[in-house]
N, CA and C of each residue as an Amber inpcrd file, in Angstrom:
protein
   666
 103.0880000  83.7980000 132.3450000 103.9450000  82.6290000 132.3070000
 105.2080000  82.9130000 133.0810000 106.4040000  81.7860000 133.3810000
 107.3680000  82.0720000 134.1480000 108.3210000  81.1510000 133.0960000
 109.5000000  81.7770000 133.4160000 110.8570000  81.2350000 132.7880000
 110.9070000  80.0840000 133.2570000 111.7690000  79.2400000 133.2730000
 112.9160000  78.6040000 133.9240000 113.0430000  78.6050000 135.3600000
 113.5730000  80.4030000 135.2170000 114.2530000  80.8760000 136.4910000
 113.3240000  81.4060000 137.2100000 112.1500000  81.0090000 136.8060000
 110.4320000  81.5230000 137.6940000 110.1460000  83.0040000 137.9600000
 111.0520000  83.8490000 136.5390000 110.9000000  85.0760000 136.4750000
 110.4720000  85.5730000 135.6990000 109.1770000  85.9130000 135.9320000
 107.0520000  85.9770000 135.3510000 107.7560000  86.9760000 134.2820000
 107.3420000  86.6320000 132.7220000 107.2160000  87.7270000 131.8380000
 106.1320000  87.1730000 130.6120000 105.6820000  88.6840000 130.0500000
 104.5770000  88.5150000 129.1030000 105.2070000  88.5660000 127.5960000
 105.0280000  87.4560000 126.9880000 104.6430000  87.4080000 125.7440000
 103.8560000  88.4870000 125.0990000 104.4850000  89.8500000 124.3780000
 103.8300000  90.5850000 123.5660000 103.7590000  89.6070000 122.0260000
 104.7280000  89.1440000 121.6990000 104.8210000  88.9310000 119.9490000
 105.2550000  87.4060000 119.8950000 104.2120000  85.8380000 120.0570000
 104.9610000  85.3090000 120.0860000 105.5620000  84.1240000 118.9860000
 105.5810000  85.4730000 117.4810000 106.1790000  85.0000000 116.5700000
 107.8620000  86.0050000 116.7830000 107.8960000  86.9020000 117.0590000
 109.2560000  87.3520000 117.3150000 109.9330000  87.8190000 118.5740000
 109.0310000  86.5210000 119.3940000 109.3570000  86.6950000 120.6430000
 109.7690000  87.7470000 121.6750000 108.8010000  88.8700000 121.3760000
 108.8410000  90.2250000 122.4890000 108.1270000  89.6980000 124.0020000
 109.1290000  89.9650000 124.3140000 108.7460000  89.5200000 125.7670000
 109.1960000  90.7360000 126.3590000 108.2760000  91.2860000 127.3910000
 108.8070000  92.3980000 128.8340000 108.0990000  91.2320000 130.0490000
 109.2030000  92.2700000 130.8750000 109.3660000  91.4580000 132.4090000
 108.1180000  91.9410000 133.1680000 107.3590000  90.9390000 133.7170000
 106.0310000  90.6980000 134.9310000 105.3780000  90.4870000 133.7710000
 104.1730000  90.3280000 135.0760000 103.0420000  89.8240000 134.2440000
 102.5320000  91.3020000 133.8040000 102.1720000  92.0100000 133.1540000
 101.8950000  93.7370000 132.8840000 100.9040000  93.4810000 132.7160000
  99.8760000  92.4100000 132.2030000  98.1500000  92.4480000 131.9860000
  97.5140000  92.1610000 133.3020000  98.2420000  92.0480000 133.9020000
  97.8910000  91.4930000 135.4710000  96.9060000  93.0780000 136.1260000
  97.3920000  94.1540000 136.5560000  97.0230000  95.3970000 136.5920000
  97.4360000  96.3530000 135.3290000  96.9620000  96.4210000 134.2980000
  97.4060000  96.8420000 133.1950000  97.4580000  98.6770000 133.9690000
  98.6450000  99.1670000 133.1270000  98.5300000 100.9250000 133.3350000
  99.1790000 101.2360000 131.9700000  98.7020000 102.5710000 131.4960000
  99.8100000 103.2030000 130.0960000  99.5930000 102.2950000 129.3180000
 100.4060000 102.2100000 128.5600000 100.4910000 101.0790000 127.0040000
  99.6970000 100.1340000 127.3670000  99.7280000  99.2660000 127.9700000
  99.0930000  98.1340000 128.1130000  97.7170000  98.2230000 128.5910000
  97.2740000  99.0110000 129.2090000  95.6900000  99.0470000 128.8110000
  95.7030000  99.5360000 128.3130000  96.3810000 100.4160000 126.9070000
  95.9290000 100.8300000 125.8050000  95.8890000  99.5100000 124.6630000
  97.4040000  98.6110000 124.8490000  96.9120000  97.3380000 124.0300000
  95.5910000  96.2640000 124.1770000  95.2860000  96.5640000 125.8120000
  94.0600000  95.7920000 126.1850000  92.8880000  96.6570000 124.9320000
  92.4990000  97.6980000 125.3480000  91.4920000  98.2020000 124.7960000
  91.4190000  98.0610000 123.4250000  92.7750000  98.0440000 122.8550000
  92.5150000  98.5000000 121.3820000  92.2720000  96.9700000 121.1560000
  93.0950000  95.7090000 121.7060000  92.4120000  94.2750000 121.2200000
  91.3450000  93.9090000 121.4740000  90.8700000  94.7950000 122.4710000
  88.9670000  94.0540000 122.5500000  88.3770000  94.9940000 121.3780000
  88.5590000  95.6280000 121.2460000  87.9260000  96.2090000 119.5530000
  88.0310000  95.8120000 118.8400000  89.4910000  95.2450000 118.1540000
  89.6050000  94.3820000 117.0870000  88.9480000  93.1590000 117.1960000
  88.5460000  92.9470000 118.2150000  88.1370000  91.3450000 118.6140000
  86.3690000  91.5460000 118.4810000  86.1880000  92.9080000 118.6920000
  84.4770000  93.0010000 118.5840000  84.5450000  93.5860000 116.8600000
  84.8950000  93.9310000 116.4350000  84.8500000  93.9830000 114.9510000
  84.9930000  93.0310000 114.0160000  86.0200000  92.0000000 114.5800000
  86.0780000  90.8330000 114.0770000  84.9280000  90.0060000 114.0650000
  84.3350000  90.2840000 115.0660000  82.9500000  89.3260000 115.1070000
  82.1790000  89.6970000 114.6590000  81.7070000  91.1600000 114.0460000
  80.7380000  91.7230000 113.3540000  81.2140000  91.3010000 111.5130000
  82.5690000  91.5390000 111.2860000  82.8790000  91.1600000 109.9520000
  82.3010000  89.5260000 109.9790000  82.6180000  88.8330000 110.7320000
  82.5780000  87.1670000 111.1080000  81.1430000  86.5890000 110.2320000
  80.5550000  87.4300000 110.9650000  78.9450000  87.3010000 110.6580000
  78.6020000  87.6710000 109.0280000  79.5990000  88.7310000 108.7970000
  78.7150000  89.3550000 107.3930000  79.2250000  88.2930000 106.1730000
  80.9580000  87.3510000 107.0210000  81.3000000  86.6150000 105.7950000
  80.3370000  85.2680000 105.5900000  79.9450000  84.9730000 107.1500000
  79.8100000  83.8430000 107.3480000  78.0660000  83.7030000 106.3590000
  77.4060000  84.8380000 106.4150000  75.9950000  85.3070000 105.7550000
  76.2190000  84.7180000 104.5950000  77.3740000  85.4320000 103.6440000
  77.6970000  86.0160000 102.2370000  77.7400000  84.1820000 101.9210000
  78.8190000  83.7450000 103.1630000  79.3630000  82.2840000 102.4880000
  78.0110000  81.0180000 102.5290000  76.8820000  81.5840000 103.2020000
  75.7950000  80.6940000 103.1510000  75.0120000  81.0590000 101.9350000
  75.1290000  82.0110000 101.1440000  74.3930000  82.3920000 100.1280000
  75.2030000  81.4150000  98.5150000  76.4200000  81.7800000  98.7450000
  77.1800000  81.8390000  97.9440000  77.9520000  80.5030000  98.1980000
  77.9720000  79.8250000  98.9100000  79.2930000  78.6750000  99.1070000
  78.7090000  77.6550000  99.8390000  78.0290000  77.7450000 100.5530000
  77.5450000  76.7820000 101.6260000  77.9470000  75.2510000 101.8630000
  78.9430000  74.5110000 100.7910000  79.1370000  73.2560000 101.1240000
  80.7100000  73.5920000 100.6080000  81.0980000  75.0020000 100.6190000
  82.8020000  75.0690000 100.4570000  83.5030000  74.8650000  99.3550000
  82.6530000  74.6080000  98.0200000  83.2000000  73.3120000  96.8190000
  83.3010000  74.8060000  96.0600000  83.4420000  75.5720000  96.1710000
  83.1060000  77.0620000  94.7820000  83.7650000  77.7830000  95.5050000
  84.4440000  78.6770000  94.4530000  85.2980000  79.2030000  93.9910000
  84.5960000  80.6680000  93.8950000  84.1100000  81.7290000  94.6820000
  83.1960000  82.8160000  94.0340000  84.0670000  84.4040000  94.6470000
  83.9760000  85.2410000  93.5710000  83.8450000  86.7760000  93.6620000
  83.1390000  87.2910000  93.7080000  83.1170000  88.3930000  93.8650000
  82.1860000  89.3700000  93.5410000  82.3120000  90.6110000  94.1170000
  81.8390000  91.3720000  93.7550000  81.6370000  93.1180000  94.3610000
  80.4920000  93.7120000  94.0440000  80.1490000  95.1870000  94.2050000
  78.8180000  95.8100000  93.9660000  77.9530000  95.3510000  94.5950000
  77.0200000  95.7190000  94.0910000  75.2850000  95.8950000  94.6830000
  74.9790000  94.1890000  94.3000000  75.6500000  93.1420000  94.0970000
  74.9830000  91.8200000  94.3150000  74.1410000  91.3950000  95.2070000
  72.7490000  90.9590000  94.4320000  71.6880000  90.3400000  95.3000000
  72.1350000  89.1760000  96.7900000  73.6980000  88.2740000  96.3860000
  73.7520000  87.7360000  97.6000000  74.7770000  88.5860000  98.4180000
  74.7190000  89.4830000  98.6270000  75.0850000  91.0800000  99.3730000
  74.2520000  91.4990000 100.3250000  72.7010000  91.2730000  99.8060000
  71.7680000  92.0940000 100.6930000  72.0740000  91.6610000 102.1910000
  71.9280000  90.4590000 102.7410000  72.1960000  90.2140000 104.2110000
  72.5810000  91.1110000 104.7460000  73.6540000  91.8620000 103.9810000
  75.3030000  92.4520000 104.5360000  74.7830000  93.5150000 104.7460000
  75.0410000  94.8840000 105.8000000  74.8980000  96.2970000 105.9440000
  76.3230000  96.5040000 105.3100000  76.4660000  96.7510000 104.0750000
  77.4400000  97.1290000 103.5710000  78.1670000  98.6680000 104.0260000
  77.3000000  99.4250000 104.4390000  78.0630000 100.4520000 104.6850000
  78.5950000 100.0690000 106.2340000  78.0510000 100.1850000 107.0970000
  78.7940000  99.5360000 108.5590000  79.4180000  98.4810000 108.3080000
  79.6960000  97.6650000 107.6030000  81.3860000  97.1110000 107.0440000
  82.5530000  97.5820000 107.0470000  81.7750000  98.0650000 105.9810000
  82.6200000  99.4810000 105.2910000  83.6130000 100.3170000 106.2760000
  82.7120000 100.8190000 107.1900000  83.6380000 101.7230000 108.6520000
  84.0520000 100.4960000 109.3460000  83.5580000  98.9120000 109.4290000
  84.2180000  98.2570000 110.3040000  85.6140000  98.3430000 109.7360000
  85.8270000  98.3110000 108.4740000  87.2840000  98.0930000 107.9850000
  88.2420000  99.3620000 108.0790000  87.6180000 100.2430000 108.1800000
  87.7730000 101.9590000 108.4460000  88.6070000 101.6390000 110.1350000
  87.3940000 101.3520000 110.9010000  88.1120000 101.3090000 112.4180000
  89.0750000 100.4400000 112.6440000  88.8550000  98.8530000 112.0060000
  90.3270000  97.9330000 111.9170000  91.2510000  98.4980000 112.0470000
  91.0680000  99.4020000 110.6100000  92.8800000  99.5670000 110.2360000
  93.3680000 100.2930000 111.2170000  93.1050000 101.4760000 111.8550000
  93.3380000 102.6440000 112.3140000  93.4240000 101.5820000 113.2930000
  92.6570000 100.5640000 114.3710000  92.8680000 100.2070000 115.5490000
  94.4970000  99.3180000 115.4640000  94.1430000  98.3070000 114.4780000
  95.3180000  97.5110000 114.0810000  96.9990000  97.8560000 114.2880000
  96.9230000  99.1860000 113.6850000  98.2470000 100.0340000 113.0890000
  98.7770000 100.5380000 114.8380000  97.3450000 101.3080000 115.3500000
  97.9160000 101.5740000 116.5720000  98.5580000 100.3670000 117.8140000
  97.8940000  99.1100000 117.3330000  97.9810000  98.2210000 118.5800000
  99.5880000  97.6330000 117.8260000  99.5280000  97.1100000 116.7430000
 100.9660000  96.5790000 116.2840000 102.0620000  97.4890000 116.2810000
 101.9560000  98.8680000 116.4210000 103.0010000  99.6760000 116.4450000
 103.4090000 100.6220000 117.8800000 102.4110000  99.7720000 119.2340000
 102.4180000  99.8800000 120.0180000 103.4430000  98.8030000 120.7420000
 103.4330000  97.7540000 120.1810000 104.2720000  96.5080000 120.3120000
 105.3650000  97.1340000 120.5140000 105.5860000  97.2070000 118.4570000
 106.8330000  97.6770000 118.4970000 107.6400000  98.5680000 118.9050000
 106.7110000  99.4760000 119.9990000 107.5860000 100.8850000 120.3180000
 107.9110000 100.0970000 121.4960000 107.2240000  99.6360000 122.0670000
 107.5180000  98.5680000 123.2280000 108.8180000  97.9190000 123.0220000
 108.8850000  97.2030000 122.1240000 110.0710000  96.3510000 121.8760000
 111.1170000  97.0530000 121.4980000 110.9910000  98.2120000 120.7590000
 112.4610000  98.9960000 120.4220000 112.7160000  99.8180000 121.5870000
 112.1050000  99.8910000 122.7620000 112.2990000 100.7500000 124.0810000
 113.3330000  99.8530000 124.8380000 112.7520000  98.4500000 124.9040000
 113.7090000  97.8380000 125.3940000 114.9760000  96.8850000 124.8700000
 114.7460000  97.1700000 123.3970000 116.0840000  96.5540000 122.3590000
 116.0070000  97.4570000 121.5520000 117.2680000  98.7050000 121.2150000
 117.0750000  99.6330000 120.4110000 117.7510000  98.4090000 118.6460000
 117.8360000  97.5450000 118.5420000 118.5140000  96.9790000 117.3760000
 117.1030000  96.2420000 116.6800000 116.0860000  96.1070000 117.1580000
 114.5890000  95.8400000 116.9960000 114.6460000  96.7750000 115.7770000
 113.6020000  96.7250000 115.0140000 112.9030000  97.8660000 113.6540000
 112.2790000  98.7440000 114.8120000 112.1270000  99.5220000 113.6430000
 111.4000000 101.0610000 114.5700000 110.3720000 100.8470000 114.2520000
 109.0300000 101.4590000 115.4560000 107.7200000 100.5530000 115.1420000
 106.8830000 100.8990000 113.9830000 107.2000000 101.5570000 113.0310000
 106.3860000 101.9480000 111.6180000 106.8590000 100.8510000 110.9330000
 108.1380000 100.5870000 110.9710000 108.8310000  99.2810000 110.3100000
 107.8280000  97.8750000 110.8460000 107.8460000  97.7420000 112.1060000
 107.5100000  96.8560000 112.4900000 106.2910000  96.6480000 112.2880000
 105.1360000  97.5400000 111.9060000 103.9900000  97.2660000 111.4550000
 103.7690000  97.7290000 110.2130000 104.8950000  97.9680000 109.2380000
 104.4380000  97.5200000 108.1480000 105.1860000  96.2500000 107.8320000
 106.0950000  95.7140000 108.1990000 106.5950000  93.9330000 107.8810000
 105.0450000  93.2410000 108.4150000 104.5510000  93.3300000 109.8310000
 103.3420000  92.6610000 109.9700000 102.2160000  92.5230000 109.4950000
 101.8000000  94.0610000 108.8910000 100.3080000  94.2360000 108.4080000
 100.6200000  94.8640000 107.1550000 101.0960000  94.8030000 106.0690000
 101.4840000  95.6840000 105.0500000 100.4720000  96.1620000 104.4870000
  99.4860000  95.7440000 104.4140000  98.1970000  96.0290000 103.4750000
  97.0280000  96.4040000 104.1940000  97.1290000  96.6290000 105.5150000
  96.1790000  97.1100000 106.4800000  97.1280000  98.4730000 106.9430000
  98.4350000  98.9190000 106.9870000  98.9850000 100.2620000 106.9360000
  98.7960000 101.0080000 105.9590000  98.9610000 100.1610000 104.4770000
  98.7490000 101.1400000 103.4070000  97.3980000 101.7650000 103.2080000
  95.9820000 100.4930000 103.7000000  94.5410000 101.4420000 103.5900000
  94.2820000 102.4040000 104.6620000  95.4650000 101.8410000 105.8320000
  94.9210000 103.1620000 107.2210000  95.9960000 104.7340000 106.7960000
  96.7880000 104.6930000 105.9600000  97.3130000 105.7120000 105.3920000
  96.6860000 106.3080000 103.9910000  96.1450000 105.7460000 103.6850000
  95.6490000 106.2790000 102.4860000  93.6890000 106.0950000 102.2770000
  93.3160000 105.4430000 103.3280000  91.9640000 105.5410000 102.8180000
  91.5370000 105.8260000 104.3240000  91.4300000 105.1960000 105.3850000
  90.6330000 105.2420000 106.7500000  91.1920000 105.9350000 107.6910000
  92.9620000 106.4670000 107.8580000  92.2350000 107.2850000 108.8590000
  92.1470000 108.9660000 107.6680000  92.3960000 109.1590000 106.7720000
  91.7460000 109.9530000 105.7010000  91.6760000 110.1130000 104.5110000
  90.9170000 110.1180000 103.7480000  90.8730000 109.8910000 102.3480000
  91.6570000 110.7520000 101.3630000  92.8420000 109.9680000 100.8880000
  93.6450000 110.5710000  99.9300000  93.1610000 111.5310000  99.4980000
  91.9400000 111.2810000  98.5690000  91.1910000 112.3380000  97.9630000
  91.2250000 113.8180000  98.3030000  90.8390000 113.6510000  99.8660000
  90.7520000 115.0130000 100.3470000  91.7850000 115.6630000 100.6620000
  92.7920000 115.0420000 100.7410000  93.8790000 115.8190000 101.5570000
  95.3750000 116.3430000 100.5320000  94.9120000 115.6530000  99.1770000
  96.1450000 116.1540000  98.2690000  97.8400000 115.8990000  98.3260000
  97.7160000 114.9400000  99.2160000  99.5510000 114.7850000  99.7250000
  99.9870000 114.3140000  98.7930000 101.3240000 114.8250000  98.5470000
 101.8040000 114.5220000  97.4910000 102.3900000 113.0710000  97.1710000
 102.4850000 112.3490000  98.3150000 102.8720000 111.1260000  98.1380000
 101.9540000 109.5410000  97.7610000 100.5650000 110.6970000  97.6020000
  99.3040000 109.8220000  96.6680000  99.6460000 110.1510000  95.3300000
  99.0800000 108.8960000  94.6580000  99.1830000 109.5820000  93.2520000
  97.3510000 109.6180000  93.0840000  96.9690000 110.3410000  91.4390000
  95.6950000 110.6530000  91.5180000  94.8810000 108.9340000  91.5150000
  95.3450000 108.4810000  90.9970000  94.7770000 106.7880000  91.1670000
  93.8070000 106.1460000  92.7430000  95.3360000 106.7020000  93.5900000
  95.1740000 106.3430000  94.7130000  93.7490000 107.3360000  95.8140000
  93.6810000 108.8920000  94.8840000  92.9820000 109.3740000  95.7750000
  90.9910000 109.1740000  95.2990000  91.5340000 108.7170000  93.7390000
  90.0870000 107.8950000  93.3790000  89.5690000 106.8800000  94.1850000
  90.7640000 105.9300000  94.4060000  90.3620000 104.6160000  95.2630000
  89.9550000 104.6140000  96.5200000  90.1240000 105.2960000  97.1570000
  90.6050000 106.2700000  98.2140000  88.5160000 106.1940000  98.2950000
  87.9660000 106.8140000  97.9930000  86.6570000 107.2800000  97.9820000
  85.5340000 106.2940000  97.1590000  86.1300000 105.3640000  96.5690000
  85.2620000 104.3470000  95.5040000  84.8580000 103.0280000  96.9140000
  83.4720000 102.7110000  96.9440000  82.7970000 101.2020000  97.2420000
  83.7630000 100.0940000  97.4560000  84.3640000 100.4300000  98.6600000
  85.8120000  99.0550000  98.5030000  85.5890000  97.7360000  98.5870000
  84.3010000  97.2700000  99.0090000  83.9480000  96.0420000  99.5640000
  84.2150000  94.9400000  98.0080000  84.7700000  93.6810000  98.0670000
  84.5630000  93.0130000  97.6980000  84.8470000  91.3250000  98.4720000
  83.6580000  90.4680000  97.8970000  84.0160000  88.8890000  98.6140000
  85.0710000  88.3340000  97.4850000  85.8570000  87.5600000  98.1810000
  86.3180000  86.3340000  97.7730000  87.0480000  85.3700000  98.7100000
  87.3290000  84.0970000  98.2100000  87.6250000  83.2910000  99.2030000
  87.2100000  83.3570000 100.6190000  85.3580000  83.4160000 100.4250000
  84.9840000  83.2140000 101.4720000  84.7240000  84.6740000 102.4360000
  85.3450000  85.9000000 101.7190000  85.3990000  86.4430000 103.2530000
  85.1890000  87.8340000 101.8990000  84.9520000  89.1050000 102.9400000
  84.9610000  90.0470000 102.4300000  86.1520000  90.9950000 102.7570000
  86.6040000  91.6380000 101.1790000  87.9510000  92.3460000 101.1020000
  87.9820000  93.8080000 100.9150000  89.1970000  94.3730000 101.4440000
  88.4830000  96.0570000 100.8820000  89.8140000  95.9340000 100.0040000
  90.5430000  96.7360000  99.3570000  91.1780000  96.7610000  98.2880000
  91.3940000  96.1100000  97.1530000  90.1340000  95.3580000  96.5140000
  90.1810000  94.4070000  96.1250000  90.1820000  95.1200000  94.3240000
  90.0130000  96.2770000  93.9570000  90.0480000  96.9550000  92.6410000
  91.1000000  97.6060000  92.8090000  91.7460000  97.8890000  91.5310000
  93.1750000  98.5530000  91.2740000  92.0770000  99.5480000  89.7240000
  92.7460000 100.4840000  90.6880000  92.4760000 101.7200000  89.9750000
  93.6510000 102.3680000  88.7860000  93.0720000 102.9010000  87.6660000
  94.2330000 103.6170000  87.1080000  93.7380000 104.4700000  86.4870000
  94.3610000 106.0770000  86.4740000  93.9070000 107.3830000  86.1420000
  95.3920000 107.4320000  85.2440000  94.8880000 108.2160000  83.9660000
  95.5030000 109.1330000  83.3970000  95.5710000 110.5710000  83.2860000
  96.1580000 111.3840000  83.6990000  95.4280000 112.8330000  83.8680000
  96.7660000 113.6700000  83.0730000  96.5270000 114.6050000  82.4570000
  97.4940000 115.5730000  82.5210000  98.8780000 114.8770000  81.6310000
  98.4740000 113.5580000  80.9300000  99.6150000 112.9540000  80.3130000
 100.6260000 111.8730000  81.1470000  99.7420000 111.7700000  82.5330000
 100.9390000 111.6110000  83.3090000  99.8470000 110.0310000  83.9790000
 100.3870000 108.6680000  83.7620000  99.7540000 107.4150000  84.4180000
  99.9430000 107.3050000  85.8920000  98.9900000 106.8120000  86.4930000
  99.0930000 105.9110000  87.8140000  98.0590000 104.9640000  87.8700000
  98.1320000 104.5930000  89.2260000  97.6890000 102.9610000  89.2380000
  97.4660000 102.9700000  91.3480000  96.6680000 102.5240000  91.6850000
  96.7430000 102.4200000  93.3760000  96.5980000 100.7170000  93.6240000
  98.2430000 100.1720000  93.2450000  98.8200000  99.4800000  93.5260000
  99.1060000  99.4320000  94.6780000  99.8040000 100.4990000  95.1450000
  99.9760000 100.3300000  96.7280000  98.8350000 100.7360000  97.7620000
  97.2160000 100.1290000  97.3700000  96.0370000  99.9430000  98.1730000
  95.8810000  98.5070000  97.7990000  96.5200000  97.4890000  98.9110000
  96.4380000  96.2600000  98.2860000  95.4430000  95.6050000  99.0600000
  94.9140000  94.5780000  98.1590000  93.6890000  93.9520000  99.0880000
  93.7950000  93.0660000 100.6260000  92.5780000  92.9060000 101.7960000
  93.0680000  92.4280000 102.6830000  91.7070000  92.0610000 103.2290000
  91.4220000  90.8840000 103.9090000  90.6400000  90.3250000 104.7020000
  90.4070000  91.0660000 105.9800000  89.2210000  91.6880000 106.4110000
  89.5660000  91.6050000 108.0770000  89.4560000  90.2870000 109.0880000
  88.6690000  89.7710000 108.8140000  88.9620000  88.2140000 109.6120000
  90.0940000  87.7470000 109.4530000  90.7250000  87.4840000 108.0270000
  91.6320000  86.9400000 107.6340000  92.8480000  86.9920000 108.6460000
  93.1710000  88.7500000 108.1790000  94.2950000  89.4080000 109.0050000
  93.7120000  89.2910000 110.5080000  92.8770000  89.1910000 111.0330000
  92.5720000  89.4830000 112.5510000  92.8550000  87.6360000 113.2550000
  92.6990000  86.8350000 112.5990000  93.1180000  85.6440000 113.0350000
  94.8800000  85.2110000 112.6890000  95.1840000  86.3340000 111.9260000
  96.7970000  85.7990000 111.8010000  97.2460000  86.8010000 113.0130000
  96.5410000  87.6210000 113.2770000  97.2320000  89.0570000 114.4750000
  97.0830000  87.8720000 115.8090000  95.9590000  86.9450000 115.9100000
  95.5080000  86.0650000 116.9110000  96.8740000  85.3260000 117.3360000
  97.1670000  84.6820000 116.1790000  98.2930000  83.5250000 116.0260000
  99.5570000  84.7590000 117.0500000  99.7420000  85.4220000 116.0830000
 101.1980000  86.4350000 116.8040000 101.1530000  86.8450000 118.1190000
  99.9000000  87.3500000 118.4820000 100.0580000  88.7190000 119.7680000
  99.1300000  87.7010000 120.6510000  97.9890000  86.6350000 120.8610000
  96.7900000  86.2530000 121.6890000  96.2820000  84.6810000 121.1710000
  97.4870000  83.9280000 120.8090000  96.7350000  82.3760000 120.6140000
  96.3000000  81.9580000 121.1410000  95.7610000  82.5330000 122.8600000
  95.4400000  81.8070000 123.9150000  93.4950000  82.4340000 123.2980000
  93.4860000  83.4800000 122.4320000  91.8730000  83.7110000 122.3560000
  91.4270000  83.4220000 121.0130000  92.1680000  81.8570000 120.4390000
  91.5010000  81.1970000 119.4580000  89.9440000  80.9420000 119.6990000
  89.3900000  80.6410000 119.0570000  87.9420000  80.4700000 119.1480000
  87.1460000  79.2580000 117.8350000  85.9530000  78.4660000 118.0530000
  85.3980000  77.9050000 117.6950000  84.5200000  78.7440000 116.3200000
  84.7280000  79.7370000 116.0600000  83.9110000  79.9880000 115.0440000
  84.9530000  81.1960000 114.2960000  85.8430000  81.0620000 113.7670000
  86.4760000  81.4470000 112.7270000  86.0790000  81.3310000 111.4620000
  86.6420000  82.1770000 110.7440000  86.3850000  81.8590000 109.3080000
  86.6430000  81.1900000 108.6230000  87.3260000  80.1250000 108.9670000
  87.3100000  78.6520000 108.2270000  87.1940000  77.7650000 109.4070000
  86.5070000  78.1680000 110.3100000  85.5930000  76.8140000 110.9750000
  86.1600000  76.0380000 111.7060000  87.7270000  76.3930000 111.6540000
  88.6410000  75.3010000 112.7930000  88.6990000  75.8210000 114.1300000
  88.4960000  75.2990000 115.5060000  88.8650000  76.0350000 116.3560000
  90.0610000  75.8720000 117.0670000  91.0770000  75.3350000 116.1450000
  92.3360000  76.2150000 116.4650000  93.1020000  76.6850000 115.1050000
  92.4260000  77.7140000 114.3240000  92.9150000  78.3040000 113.1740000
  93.2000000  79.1940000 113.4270000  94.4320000  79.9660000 113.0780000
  94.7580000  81.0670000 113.4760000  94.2340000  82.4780000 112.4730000
């Protein structure tokens, strides 16, 4: 696009309006074909989740009027390859975290008064940082940091998949361990859509690659 003053710049964020100067997707180099790459992943994962909700919601919903949950080994599940879900939501997060906090290093490079980009992608994705820190890119469980509690490193390793509203969620159980006299709870593994979140990332960073088959069927839903 061009200003005003017909001086070409790209829209990185255009809910908080990050803009850098030229067109940079034009010959992408450095960051920006790294944001290229990492959004055509999110965009091919999105379409594999797309399918498994869109399955679940023909079993379970098909005229939209119901209201349904569920988790586990449910018979209207089978469609689903639940475990390649499973890692789709695994690769999301980890892709997600890197592409939104790629923004923001972007944007605090060229406005140091911007959030710093860990800030900036956890205000955007709060609940897709907390499972790529604590469950996908490694499982609490294994790694003992002290800033898990034991709750979190149960959850961490437990069947995360659950549907509701249509779509399938991974943090959708809250865990709580007592051990040693001492409570927790993995509260901070909060639940999250990948379609859901991947059509609100649409709206912010790429409204121009809305599409006709979203998860609620509008083709201009973000």
């Amino acid at each position: 696009m061009a200003t005003e003053t017909d001086t070409p710049v790209t829209i990185l964020d255009h809910i908080d309006k990050i803009t850098v100067p030229g067109n940079v997707f034009h010959e992408p180099a450095n960051e920006y074909w790294a944001l290229i790459c990492l959004r055509d992943g999110m965009e091919f994962l999105y379409r594999q989740a797309l399918r498994c909700d869109q399955a679940v919601k023909q079993q379970v919903n098909p005229d939209g009027k119901v209201r349904f949950q569920g988790g586990g080994n449910l018979p209207e599940f089978s469609p689903v390859p639940k475990t390649l879900l499973t890692c789709a939501f695994h690769w999301y997060a980890i892709s997600a975290c890197q592409y939104v906090q790629t923004v923001g290093a972007i944007a605090y490079q060229l406005d140091p008064t911007r959030p710093l980009p860990q800030e900036y992608a956890k205000r955007i994705i709060p609940e897709v940082t907390a499972f790529r820190d604590k469950v996908a890119a490694h499982f609490a469980w294994s790694t003992k940091n002290k800033r898990d509690n034991d709750a979190e490193r149960l959850a961490s390793i437990l069947p995360p998949l659950t549907f509701s509203n249509d779509s399938f969620y991974v943090g959708g159980f809250t865990i709580a361990v007592r051990r040693g006299g001492k409570a927790s709870n993995s509260d901070a593994i909060e639940p999250w859509s990948l379609c859901k979140v991947h059509e609100a990332l649409r709206e912010r960073f790429w409204p121009d690659q809305q599409t006709d088959d979203d998860s609620n069927g509008d083709p201009n839903a973000a």
